[in-house]
KEZASE-431202 format. One line per 8 residues: number of its first residue (from 1); for each residue x, z, y of N, C-alpha, C, O. Coordinates in pm, whole numbers, plus 50000, padded with zeros to 5 digits. Example, Ala and Ser with C-alpha at 12.3 -4.5 7.8 and 13.67 -1.06 7.14 Angstrom:
residues 2
1	51319/50780/49431/51230/50780/49550/51320/50780/49670/51424/50846/49668; 51285/50708/49775/51367/50714/49894/51290/50787/50003/51341/50804/50114
end
This chain:
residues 201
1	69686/14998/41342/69818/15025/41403/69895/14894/41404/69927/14833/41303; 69939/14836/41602/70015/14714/41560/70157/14766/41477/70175/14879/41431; 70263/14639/41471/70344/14626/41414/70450/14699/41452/70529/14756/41375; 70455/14697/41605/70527/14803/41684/70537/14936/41676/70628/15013/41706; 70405/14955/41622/70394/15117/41596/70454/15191/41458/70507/15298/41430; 70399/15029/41368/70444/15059/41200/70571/15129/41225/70589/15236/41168; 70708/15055/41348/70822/15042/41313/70869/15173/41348/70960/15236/41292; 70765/15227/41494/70837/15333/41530/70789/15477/41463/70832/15592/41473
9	70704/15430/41407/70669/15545/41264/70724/15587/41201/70721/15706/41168; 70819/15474/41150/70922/15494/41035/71053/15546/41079/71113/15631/41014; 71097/15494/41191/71186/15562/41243/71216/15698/41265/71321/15762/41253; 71052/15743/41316/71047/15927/41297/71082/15978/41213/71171/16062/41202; 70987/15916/41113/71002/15952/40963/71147/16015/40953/71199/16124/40976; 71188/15876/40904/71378/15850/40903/71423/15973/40986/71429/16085/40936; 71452/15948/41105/71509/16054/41167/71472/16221/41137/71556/16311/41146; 71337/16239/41103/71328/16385/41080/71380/16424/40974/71419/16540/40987
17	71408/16365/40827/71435/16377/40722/71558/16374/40720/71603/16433/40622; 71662/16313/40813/71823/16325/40818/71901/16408/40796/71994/16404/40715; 71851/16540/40905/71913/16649/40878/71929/16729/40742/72023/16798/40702; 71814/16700/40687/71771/16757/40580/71861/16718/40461/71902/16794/40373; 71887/16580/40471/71977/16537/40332/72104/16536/40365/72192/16536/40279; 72132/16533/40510/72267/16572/40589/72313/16740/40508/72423/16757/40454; 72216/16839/40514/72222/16954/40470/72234/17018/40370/72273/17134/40361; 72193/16929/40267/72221/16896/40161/72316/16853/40111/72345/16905/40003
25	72399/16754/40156/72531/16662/40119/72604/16781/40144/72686/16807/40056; 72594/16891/40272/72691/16948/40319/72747/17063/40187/72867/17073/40160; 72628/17150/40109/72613/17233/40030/72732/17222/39891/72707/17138/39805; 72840/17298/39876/72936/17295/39786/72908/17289/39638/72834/17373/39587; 72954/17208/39577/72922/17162/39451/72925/17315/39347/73016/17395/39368; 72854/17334/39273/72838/17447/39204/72973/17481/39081/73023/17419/38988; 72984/17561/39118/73182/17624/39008/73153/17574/38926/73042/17521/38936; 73223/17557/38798/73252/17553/38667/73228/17692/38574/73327/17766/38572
33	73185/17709/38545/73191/17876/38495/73335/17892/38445/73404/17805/38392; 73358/17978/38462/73498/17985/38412/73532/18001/38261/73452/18019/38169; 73691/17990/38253/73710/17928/38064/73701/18104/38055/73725/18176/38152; 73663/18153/37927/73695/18268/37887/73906/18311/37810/73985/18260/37731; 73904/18370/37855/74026/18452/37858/74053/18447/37725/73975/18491/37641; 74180/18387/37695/74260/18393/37572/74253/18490/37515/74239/18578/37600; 74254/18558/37361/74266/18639/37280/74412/18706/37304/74504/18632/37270; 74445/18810/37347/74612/18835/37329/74629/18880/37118/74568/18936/37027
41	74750/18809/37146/74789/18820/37003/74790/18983/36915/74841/19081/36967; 74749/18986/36826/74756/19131/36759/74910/19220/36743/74987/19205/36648; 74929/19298/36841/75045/19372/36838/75088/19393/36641/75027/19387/36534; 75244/19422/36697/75319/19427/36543/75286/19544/36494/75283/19640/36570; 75256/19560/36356/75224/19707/36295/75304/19804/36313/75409/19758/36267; 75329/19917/36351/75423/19996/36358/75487/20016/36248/75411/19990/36155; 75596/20050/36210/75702/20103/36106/75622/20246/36028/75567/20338/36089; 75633/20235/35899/75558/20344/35808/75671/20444/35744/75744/20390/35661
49	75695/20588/35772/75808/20654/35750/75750/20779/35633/75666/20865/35660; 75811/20764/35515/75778/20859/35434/75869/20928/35380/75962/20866/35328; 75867/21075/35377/75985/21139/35336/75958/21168/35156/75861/21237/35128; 76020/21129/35075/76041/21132/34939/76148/21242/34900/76249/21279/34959; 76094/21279/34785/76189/21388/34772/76223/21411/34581/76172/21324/34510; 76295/21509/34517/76291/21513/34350/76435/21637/34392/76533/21632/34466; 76393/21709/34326/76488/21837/34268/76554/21758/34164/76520/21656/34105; 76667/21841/34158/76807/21842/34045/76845/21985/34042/76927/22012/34129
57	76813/22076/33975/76836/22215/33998/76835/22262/34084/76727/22316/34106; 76952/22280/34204/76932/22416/34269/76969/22287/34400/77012/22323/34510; 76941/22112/34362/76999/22047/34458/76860/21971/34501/76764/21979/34424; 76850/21889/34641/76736/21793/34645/76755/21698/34661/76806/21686/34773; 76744/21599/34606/76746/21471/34661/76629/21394/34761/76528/21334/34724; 76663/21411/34860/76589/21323/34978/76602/21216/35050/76707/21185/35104; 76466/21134/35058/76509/20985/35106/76396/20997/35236/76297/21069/35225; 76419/20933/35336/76357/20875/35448/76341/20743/35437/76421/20656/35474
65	76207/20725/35371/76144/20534/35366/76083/20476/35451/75964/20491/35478; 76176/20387/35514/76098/20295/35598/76008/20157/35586/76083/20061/35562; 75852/20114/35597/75867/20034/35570/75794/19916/35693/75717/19942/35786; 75833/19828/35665/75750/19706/35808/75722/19583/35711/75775/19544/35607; 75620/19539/35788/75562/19416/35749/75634/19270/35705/75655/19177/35784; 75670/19271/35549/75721/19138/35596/75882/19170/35600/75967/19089/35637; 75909/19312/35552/76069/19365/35578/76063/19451/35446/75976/19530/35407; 76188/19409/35385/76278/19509/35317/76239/19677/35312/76267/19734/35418
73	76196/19743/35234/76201/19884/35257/76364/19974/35281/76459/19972/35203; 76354/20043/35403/76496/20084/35410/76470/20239/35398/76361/20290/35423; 76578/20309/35360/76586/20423/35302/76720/20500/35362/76829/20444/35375; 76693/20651/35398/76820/20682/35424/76805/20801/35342/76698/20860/35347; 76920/20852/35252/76948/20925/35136/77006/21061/35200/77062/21078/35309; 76977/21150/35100/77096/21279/35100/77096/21369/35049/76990/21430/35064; 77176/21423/34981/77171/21532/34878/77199/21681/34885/77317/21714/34887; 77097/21781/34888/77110/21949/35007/77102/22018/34893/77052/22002/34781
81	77188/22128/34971/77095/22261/34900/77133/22391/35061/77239/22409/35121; 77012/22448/35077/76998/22558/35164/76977/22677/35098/76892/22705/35014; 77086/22759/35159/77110/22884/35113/77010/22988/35200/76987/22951/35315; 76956/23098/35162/76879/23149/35267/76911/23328/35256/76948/23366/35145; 76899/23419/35349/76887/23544/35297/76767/23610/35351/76699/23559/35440; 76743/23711/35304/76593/23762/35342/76657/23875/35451/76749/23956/35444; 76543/23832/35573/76588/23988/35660/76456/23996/35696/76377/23902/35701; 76429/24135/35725/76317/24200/35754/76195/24107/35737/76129/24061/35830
89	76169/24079/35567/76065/23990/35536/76122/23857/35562/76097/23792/35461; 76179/23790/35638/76224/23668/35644/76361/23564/35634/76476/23574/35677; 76294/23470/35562/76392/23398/35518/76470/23355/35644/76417/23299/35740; 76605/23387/35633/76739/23343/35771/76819/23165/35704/76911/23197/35629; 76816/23104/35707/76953/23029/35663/77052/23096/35675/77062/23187/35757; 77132/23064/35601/77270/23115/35596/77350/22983/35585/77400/22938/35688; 77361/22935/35499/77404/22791/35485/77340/22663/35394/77292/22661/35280; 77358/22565/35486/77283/22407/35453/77416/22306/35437/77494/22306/35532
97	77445/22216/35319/77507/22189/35268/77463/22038/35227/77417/22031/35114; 77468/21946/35282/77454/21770/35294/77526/21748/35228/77632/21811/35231; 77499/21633/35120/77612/21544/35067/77565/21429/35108/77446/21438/35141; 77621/21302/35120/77539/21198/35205/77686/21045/35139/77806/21048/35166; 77632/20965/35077/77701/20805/35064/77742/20782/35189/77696/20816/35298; 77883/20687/35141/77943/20691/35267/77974/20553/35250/77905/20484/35324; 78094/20455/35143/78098/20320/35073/78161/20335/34966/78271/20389/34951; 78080/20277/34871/78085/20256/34745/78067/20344/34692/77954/20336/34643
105	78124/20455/34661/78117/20576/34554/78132/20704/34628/78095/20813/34585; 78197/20679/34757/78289/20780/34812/78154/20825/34953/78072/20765/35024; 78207/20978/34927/78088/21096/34959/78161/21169/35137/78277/21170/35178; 78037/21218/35197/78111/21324/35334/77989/21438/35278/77896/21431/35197; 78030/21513/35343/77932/21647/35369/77911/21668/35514/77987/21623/35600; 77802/21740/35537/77767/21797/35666/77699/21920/35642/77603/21938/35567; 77776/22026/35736/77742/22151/35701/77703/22217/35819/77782/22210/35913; 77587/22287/35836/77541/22412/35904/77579/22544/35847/77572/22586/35732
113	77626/22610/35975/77670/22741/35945/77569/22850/36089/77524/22831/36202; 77576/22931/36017/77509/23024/36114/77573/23099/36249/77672/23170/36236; 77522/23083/36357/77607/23172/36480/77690/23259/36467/77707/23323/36363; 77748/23273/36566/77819/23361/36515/77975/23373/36466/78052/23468/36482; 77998/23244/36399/78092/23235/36327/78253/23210/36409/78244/23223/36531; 78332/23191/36380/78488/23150/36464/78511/23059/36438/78559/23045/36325; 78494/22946/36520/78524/22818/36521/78668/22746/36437/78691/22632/36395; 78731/22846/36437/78919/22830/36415/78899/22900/36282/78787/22938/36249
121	78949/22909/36246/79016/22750/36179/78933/22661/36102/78971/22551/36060; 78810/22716/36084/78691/22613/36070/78600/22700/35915/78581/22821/35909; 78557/22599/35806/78513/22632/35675/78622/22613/35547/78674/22502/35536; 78650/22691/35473/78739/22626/35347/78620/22628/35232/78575/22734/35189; 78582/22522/35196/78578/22473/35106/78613/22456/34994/78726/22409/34990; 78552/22480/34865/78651/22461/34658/78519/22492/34575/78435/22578/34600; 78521/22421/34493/78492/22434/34351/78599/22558/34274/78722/22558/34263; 78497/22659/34229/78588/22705/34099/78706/22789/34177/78691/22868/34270
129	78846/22741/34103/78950/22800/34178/79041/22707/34220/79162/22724/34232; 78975/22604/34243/79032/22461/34314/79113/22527/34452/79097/22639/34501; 79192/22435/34490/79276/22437/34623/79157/22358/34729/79106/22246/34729; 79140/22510/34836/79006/22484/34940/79048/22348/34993/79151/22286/34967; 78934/22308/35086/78948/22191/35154/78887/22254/35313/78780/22310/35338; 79003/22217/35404/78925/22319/35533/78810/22185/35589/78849/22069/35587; 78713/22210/35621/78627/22162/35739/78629/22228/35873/78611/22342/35918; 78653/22128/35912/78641/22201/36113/78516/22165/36151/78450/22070/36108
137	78471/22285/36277/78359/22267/36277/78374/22138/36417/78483/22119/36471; 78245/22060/36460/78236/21901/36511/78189/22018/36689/78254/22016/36793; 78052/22108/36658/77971/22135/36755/77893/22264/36703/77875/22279/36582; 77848/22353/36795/77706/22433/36789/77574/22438/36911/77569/22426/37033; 77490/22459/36817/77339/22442/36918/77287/22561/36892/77346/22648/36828; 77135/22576/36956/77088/22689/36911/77047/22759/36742/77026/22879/36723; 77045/22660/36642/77034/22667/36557/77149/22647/36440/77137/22594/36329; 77251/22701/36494/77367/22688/36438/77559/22623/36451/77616/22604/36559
145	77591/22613/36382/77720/22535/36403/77727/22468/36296/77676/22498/36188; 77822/22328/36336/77777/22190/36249/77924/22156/36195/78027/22154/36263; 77915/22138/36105/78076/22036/36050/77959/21886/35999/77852/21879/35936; 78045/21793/36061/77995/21655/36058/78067/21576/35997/78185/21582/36033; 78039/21483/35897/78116/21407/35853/78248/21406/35792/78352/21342/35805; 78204/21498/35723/78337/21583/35632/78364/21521/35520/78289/21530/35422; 78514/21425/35521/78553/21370/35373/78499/21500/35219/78522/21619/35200; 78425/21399/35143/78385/21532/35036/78460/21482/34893/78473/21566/34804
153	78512/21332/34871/78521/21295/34775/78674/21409/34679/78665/21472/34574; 78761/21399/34745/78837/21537/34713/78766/21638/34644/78767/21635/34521; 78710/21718/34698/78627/21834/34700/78556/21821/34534/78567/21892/34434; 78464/21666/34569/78403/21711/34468/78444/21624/34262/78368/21616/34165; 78617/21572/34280/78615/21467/34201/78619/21596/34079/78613/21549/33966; 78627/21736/34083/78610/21799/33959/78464/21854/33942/78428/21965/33902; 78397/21758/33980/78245/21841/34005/78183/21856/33871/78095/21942/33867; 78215/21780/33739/78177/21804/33626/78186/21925/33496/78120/21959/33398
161	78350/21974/33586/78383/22069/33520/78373/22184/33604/78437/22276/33553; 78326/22213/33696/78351/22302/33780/78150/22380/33771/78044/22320/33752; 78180/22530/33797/78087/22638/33775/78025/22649/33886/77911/22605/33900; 78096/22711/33987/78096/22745/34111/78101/22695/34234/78198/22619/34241; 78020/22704/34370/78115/22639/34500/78110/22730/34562/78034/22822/34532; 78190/22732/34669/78250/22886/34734/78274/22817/34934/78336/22724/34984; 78194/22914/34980/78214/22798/35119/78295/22933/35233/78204/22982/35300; 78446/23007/35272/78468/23089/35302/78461/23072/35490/78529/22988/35549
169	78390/23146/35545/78383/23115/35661/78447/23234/35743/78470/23333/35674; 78482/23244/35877/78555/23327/35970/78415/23391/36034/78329/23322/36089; 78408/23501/36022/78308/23561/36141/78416/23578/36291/78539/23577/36287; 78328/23592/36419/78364/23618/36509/78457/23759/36558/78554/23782/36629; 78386/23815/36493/78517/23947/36430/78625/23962/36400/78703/24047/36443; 78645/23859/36299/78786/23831/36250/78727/23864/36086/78801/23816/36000; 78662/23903/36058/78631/23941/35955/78573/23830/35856/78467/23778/35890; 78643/23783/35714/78591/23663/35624/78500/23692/35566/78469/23808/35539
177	78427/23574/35529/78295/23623/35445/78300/23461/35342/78314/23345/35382; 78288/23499/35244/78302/23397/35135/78109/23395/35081/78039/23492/35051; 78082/23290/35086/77924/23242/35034/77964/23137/34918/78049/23048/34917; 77896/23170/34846/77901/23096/34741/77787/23026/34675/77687/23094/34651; 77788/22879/34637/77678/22804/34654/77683/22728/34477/77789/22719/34415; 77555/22684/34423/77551/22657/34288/77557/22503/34319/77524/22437/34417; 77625/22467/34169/77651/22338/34124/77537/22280/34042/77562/22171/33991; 77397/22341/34016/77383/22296/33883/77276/22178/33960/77228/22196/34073
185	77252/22060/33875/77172/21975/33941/77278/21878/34019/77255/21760/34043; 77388/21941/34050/77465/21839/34186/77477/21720/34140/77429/21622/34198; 77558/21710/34002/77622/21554/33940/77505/21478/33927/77501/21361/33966; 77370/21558/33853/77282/21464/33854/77209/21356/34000/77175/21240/34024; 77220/21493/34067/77189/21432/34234/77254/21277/34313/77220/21173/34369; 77413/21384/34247/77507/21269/34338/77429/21153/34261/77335/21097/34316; 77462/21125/34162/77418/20986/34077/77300/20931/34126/77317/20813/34158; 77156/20982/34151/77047/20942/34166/77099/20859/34327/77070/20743/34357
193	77198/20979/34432/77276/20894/34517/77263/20762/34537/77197/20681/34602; 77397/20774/34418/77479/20649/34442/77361/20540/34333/77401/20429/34298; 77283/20568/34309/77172/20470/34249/77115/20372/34390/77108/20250/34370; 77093/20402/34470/77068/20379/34599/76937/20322/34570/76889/20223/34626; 76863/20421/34441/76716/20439/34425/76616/20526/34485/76607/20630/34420; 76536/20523/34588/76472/20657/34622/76356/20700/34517/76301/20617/34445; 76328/20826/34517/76255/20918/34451/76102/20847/34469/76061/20788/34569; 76049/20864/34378/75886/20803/34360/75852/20877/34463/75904/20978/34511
201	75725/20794/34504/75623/20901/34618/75519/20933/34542/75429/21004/34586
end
């Protein structure tokens, strides 16, 4: 093969193979795999709520404990007693009786009363044969009528010497009905109170 031919040999060559690495160059460089996806951070523990409780005679002392991670345990206090009567096999409330810290030493009550009742002139309230203390009632729902936030410190500064509590309410009738509710356990209660210790779990 002359020299002429060598050249135009190569040229074929060359030229057929063009497209080919042309086709190649053209072909998009291969992705990156992608980064994997951040961890999202571990949500906050929810709040842990335990109801604690301890008798004082005929009273309870109950706390609602809150606790969170990394936080203070908070507590909300209060000192009951529920009165109940039996009707046809079952226990009715009759009356529920809150004592609840208010600042420093000084006490409210909150009272449920049963349907029914005459709003006017409200609950009288006494120890013993103390001079009543009226409560008006705040609201009623289906489960009763409410006196809310009733100054108690009055009420109860003879609570040491006193036997009895006496709660006189208005029926819708017109007709009074006096309920009468026990002291024993109360002083110890209030105190565990104003300890602003809750009850072991």
């Amino acid at each position: 093969m002359n020299k002429l031919n060598k050249i135009l040999l190569a040229f074929v060559i060359c030229a057929s193979f063009a497209p080919l690495a042309a086709r190649a160059d053209d072909q998009p460089a291969a992705a990156a795999p992608a980064a994997a996806p951040a961890q999202a951070a571990p949500a906050p523990a929810a709040p842990v709520q335990k109801l604690l409780s301890q008798n004082f005679g005929d009273w309870v002392y109950r706390c609602l404990a809150t606790a969170q991670p990394g936080k203070p345990v908070t507590a909300i206090c209060s000192v009951q007693q529920q009165l109940s009567i039996s009707k046809d096999g079952h226990l009715t409330p009759l009356l529920t009786i809150t004592v609840l810290k208010t600042t420093g030493k000084s006490h409210e009550m909150n009272i449920v009363a049963p349907l029914g009742v005459a709003l006017k002139p409200g609950i009288d309230l006494s120890l013993d044969k103390q001079k009543p203390v009226l409560a008006t009632y705040s609201f009623c729902n289906d489960n009763g009528c409410y006196v809310v936030n009733q100054p108690a410190s009055s009420l109860l500064k003879d609570l040491h010497s006193a036997k009895q509590g006496h709660a006189k309410i208005t029926l819708m009738t017109g007709k009074a009905l006096v309920i009468d509710f026990s002291l024993k356990g109360l002083p110890a209660a209030i105190a565990a109170l104003d300890s602003n210790v809750a009850p072991r779990g």
